[in-house]
N, C-alpha and C positions, 0 to 999 in steps of 0.2 A: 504493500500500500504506500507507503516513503518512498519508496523509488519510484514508483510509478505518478506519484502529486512531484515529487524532485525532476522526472521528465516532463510532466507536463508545465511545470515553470521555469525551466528555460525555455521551452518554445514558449512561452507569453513572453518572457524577457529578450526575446529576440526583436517582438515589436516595439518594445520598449526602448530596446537597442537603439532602433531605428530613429527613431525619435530624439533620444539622446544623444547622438552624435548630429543630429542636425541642425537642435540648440547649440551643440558645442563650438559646429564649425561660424555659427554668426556670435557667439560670444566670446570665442578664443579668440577671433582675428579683428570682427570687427567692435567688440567690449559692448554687445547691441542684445538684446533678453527682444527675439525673434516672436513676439503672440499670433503671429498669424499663422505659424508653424502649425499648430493644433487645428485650424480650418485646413491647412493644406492637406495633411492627413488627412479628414474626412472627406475633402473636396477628390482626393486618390480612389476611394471606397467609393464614393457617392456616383461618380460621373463614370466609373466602370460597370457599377450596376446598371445605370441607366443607359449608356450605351448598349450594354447586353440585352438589358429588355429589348432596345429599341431592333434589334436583329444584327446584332457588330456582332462578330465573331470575337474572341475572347482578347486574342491577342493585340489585335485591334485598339480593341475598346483599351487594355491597360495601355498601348502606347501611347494613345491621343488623353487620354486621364492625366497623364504624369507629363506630355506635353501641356497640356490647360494647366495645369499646375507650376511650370516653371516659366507660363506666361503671366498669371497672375502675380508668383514672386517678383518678377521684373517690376511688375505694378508697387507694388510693395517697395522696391529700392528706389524706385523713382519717386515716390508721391510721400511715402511714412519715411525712408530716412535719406535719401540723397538731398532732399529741401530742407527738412530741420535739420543740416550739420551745421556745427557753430552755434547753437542755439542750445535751450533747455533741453540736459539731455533724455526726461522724463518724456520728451514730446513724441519722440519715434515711437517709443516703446508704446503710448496710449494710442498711434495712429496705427500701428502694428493690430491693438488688439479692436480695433475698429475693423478691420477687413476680415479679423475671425467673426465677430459679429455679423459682416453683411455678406459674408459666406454662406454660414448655417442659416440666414433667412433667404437668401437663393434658394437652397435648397432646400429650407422650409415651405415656401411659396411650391417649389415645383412636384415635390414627392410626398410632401406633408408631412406631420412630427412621426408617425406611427414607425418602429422601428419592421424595414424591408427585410425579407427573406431573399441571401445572395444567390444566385446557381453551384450546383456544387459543378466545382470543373474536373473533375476526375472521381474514377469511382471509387468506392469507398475500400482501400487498400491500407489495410493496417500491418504494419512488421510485429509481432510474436517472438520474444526473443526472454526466455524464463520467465513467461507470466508476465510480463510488461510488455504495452503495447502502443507503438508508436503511430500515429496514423502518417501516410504518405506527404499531403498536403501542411504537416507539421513538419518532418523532416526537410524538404524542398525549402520552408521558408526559412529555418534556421542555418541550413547550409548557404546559402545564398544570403544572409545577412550576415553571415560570417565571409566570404569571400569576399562580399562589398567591401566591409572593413578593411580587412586585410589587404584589397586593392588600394584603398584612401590611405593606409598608414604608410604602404612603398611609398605611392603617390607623392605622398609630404614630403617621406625623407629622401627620396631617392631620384627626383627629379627636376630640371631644373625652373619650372612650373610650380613646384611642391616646395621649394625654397623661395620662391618669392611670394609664399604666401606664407612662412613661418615668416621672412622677414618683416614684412606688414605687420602680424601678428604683435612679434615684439614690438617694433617700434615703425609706426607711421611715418615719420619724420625722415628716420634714415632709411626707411626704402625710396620714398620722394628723391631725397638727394643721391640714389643709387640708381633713378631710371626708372623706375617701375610706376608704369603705369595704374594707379590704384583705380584711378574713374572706370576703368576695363576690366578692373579684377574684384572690385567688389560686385557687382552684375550676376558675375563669374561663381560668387561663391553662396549669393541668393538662389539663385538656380539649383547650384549642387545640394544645400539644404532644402529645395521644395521635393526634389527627386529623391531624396531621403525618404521625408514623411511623406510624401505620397505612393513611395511604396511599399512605407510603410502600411498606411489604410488600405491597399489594396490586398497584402499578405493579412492581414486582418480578418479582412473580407472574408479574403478565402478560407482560413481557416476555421475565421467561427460563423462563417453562410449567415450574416446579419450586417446591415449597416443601417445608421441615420444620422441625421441632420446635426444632430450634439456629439456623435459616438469619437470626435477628437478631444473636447475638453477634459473629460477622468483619463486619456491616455496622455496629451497632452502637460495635465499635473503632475501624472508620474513621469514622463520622459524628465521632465526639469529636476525633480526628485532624484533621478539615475543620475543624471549629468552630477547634482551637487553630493553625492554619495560618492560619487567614482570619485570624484575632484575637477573642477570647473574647468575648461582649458583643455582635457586630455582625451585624445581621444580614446587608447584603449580604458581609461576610467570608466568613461561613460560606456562602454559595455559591458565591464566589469558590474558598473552601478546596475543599469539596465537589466541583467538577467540577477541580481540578488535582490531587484525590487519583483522581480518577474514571481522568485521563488517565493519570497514573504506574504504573496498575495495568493496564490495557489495553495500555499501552505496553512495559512490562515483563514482561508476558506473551508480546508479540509478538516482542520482539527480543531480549529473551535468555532468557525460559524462566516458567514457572510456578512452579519453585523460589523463585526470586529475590524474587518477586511482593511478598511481606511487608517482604522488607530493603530492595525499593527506596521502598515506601510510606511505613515508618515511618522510613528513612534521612531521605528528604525532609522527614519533620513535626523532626527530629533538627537537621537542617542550618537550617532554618526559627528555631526555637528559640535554637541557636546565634547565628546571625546579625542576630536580627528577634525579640528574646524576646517581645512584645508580640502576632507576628501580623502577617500582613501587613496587614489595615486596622483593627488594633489601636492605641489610644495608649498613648504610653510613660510616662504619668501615673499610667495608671490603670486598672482594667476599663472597657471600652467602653458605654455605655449604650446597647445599642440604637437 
């Protein structure tokens, strides 16, 4: 029964995963707390349902889903934070969670509150392997949010792309004086966080065959949760964070109730804080660069 709630929350922390690293990459580089992040997720889930209803074929539907999604991020960098730089920096962030609000009423107006029944995309193929039982469409999403990562973290370190976005990171000023085009790389790094969580919502989807209108904001509070458990800044933190929030909520579900489910998630980000203010693969210097 343990292993088998301990398998089934890393795959939830795998979406979480997802998430968490998407806040991390607009607060490690650009110091920015991303709210529309949690619409884009659902905006992933939402418009791949809807296309499928609409007769798209699967593959389809998730590529134009997570296209609409790193068109409306762009929207986001142009309008909530490339016009308030210089200014109050509380102003992005409240214009951020403005587009998750007129997200979910998009898609409140079009599909209504009532939470949708997804298609299942494959048949029901479970692995059996001593009494635990993995379903197919779980293993696919957490293999593939592990390769992403592990893509994005060469990415960083080992390319010369992935260096001028650490140098940004650290310090704005001297990437400026080093050439680097920042007005072309932040764009750059909006996008690659809407393509995060929106695929994230769409591995969601599929795995738990439900979406609606709200179903990014309770992911949404825990992705930020995973990010500041892992330690703010890093990415393999925040999948670190991501699948031990994953675990504490499957766990806490199983053995003492769904009540509890919130106080034991954010107890843990509470005691984390407490104990480790930094994050567990956070430095105590500083925010983490990526």
């Amino acid at each position: 029964m343990l292993a088998q709630q301990i398998i089934n929350g890393l795959m939830l922390g795998a979406i979480y995963m997802l998430v968490a690293v998407a806040f991390t990459l607009a607060i490690g580089v650009l110091n920015f707390l991303n709210f529309s992040i949690p619409g884009l997720f659902m905006l992933g889930g939402m418009l791949a349902f809807g296309l499928m209803k609409a007769g798209w074929p699967w593959l389809l539907a998730f590529a134009a889903a997570l296209f609409a999604a790193g068109l409306v991020s762009l929207l986001v960098e142009r309008l909530a934070y490339r016009r308030m730089q210089g200014g109050d920096p509380e102003v992005p962030l409240v214009s951020s969670l403005g587009f998750l609000v007129l997200l979910e009423n998009l898609m409140l107006i079009r599909f209504g509150s009532d939470m949708q029944a997804f298609p299942a995309l494959m048949a029901d193929m479970n692995f059996r392997v001593g009494g635990l039982v993995v379903g197919m469409a779980q293993l696919v999403s957490l293999a593939l949010s592990l390769l992403l990562v592990l893509w994005l973290s060469w990415y960083l370190s080992a390319t010369n792309a992935g260096r001028r976005v650490r140098t940004v990171a650290e310090s704005p000023e001297t990437a400026r004086l080093m050439g680097i085009d920042i007005a072309r790389l932040v764009p750059q790094l909006f996008v690659a966080s809407a393509l995060l969580a929106a695929l994230g919502g769409i591995l969601f989807a599929v795995n738990y065959q439900q979406v609606s209108p709200f179903m990014g904001e309770g992911v949404g509070f825990k992705g930020v949760a995973a990010m500041i458990v892992g330690g703010m800044g890093s990415i393999w933190g925040a999948v670190l964070g991501g699948l031990l929030i994953g675990l504490a909520e499957v766990l806490s579900i199983s053995f003492i109730g769904a009540d509890v489910v919130n106080i034991t998630v954010y107890g843990l980000l509470l005691l984390i804080l407490i104990v480790r203010p930094q994050g567990l693969m956070g430095r105590p210097a500083g925010r983490e660069k990526l």
